[in-house]
C-alpha positions as CSV (number, residue, x, y, z in Angstrom):
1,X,-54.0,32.7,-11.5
2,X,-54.7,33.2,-15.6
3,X,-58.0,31.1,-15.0
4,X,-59.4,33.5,-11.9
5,X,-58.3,36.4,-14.1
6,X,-60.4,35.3,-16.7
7,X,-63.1,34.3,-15.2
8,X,-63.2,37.7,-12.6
9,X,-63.0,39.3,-16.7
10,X,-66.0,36.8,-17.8
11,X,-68.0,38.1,-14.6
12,X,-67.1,41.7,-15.5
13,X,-68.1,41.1,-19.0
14,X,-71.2,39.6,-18.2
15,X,-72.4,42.5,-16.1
16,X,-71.8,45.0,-19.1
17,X,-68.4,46.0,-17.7
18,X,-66.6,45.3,-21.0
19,X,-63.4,47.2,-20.4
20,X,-62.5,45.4,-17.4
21,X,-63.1,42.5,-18.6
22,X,-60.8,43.1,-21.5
23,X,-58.2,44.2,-18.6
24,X,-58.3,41.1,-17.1
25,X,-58.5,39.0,-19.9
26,X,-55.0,40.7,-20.4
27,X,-53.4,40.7,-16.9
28,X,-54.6,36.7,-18.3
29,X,-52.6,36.1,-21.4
30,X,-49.5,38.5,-19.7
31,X,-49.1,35.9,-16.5
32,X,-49.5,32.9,-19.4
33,X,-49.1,33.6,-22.7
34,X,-50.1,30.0,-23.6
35,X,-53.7,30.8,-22.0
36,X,-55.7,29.6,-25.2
37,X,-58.9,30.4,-23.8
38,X,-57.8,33.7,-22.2
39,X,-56.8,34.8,-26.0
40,X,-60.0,33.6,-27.1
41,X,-61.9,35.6,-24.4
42,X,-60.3,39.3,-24.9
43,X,-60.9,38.2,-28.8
44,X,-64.3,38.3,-28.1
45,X,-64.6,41.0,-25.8
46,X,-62.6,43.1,-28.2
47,X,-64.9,42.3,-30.7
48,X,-68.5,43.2,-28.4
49,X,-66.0,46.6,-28.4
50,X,-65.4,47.1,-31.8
51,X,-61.8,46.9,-31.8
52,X,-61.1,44.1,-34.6
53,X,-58.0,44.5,-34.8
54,X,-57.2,43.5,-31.7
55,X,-60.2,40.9,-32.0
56,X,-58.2,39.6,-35.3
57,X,-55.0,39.4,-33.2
58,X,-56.2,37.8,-30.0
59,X,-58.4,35.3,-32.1
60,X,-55.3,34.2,-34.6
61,X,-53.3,33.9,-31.4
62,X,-56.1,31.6,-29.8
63,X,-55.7,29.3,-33.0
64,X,-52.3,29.0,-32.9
65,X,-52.3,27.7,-29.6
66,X,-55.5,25.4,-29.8
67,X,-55.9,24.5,-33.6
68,X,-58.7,23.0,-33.0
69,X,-60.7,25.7,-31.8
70,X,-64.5,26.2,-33.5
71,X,-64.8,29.5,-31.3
72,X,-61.8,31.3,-32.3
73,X,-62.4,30.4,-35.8
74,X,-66.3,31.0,-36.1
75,X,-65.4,34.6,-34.1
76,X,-62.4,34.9,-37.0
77,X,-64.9,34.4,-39.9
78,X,-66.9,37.1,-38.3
79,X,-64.3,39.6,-38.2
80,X,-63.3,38.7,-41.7
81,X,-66.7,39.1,-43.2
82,X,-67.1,42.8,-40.9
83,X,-64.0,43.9,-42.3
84,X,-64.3,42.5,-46.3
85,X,-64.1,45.4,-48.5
86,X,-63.0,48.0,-45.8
């Protein structure tokens, strides 16, 4: 279920639909906590929003769970160098 959740959010994201995309990317992580790539997505998503708070979050909580993750950490350098000196 966290996998058609994410991917209904991916297809909601990709049609400009941002907030529901970051609601399913949610509904995601809450049915699997562990969803790596359902962290990384609202990460991003948050991000397109301008929320980095919540992009910082969701990204540090993708890491965590896949360490190994060039996304979450290219999209956590991001965030960092947006929000350096704020």
């Amino acid at each position: 279920r966290p996998a058609v959740l994410a991917e209904l959010g991916s297809c909601y994201v990709r049609s400009g639909n941002l907030l529901k995309g970051v609601r399913c990317f949610r509904q995601a992580i809450e049915a699997e906590p562990r969803f790596a790539s359902g962290h990384l997505q609202l990460a991003q998503a948050s991000f397109d929003l301008g929320d980095l708070v919540t992009a910082a979050d969701e990204a540090r909580a993708a890491l965590r769970l896949k360490p190994d993750s060039k996304a979450a950490r290219e999209l956590l350098e991001k965030i960092e160098g947006k929000t350096a000196g704020q």
